[in-house]
Structure formats: C-alpha cells, structure tokens
C-alpha positions as CSV (number, residue, x, y, z in Angstrom):
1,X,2.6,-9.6,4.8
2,X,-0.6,-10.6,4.1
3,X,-3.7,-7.9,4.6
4,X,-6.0,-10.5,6.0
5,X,-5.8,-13.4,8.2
6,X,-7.4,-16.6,8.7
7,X,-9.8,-15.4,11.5
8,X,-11.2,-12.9,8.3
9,X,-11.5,-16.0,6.3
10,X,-13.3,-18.2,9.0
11,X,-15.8,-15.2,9.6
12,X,-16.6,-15.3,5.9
13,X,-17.0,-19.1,5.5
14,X,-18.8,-19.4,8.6
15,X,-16.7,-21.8,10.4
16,X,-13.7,-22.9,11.4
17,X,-10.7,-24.1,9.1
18,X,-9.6,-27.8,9.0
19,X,-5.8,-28.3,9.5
20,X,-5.0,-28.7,5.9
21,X,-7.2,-25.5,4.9
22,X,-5.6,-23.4,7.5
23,X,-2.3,-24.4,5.5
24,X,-3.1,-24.0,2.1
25,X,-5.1,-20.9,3.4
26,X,-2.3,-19.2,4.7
27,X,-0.6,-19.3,1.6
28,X,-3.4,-18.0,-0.3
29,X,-3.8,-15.1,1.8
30,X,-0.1,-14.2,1.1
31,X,-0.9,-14.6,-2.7
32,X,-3.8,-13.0,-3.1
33,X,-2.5,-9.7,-1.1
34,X,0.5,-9.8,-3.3
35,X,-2.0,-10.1,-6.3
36,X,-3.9,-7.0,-4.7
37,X,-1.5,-4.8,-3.9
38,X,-0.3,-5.2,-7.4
39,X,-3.1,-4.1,-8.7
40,X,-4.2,-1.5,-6.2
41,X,-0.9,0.1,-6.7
42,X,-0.9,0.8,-3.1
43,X,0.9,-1.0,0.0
44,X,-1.2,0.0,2.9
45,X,0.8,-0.9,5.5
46,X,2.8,1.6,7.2
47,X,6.4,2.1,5.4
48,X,8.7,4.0,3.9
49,X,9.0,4.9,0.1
50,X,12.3,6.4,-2.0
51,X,11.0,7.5,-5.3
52,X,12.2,9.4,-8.6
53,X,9.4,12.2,-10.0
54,X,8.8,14.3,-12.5
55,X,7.1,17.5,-11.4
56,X,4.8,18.8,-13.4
57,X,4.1,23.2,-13.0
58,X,5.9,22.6,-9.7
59,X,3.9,20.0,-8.8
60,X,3.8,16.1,-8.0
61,X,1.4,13.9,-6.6
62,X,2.4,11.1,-3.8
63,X,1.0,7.7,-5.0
64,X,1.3,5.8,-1.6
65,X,-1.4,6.5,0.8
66,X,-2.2,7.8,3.4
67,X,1.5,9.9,3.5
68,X,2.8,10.3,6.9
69,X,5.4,12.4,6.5
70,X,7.4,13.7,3.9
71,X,10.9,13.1,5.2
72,X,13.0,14.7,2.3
73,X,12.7,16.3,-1.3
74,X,16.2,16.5,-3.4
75,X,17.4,16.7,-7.0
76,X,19.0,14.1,-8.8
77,X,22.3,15.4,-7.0
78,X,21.0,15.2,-3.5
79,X,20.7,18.7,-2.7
80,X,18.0,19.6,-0.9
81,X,14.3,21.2,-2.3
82,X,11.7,23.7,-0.8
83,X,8.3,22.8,-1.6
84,X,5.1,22.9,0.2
85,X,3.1,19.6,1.3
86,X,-1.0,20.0,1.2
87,X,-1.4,17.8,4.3
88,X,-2.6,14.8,2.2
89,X,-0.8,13.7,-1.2
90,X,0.7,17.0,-3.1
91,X,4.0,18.2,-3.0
92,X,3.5,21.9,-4.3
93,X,6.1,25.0,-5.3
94,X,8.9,22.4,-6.5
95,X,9.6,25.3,-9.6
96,X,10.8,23.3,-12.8
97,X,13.6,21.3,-10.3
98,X,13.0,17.7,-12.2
99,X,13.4,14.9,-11.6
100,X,13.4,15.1,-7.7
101,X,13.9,12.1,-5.4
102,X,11.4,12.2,-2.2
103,X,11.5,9.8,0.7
104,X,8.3,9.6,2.5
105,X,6.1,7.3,4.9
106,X,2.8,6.0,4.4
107,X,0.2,3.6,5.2
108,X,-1.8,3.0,8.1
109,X,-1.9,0.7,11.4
110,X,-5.1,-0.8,10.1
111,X,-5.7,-2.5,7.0
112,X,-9.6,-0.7,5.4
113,X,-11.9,-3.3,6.1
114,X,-12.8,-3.5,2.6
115,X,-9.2,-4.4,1.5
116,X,-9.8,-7.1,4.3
117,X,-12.6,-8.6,3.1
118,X,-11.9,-8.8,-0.6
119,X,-8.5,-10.4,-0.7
120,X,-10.3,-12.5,2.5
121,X,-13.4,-13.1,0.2
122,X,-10.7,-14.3,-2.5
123,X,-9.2,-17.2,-0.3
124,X,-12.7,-18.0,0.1
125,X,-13.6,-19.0,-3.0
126,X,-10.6,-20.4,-3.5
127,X,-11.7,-22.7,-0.7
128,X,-15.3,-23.6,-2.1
129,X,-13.6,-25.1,-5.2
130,X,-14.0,-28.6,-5.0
C-alpha cells in the first residue's frame, strides 16, 4: 500500500495531474513507499509482526512502531514467557530465555505527515523530469 496518494502529490505540484501522470504517478507512489519503508525499516501501517529475538540481560527492543499490543512471547518450543512490556517498545524480565518468538501489532491509522510528504515529494520530482 502506498503511504501517500495522488491528492498529496497534486498539493505539492500545485495542480492537478493529467491522465497519463495520474497513471505513471500511481505507480511511483507504490515504488517509492516500498523504497521507503525499506529504508526506514518501519511499515507504519497498522499490522501484525511474528519475529525471532535475541534478548539481551532479559531484555529486547520491538523494532515496529508504534506497538499496539504485544499478543504473545514464547521460546523457540512455543511455550509460553513472562515478561514485562514498558508501554512503548521494551519487552523487559525475559531472564536468559533466547531466542523468543513475539507476535505483536503495530502501526498507526494515519500515515506521519512527514512520511507523506517525502515519498509524496519523491513522485514529484519524478514528475518534473522532462
């Protein structure tokens, strides 16, 4: 899914997108958040993540953002882990259990406007090439 639209790209080029632009466009907009998200290393839209961790003193650090809700910590053997979750990204008290495997969700409804307007601002100059 792309993490701007063409409305975000009209705004920024100041008017409205020909037919053909609105095609290639649309495309763009699908690359360039794939680009992003690559290199952000985040997803930003609301889902759900399965990962394998190492903890480190007890304790391992979510990389998607923001976390939801941490639906289940395990070992490698599925059994389930105690742990304490700071609310934001930490997952505390795991002991020396490692790996573990946590499932979580993450993201948010809205996209941060300043994700919006660079991979927006991106298709843009894409655009202006002539």
């Amino acid at each position: 899914m792309a993490l701007a639209n063409i409305a975000d790209v009209e705004a920024r080029l100041g008017r409205s997108l020909t037919a053909g632009e609105t095609s290639k466009a649309t495309a763009w907009l699908t690359d360039a958040s794939a680009m992003f998200v690559n290199v952000a290393v985040q997803k930003f839209e609301v889902g759900e993540s399965n990962v394998r961790l190492f903890p480190r003193d007890g304790i391992i650090r979510l990389v998607q953002r923001p976390v939801i809700e941490v639906v289940s910590v395990t070992d490698i053997d599925g059994v389930e882990i105690d742990f304490t979750f700071d609310g934001h990204q930490s997952l505390y008290d795991l002991g020396s259990v490692t790996p573990v495997i946590v499932n979580y969700e993450h993201g948010s409804a809205d996209i941060p406007d300043d994700v919006v307007a660079t991979v927006a601002g991106m298709v843009v100059r894409t655009l202006q090439i002539p």
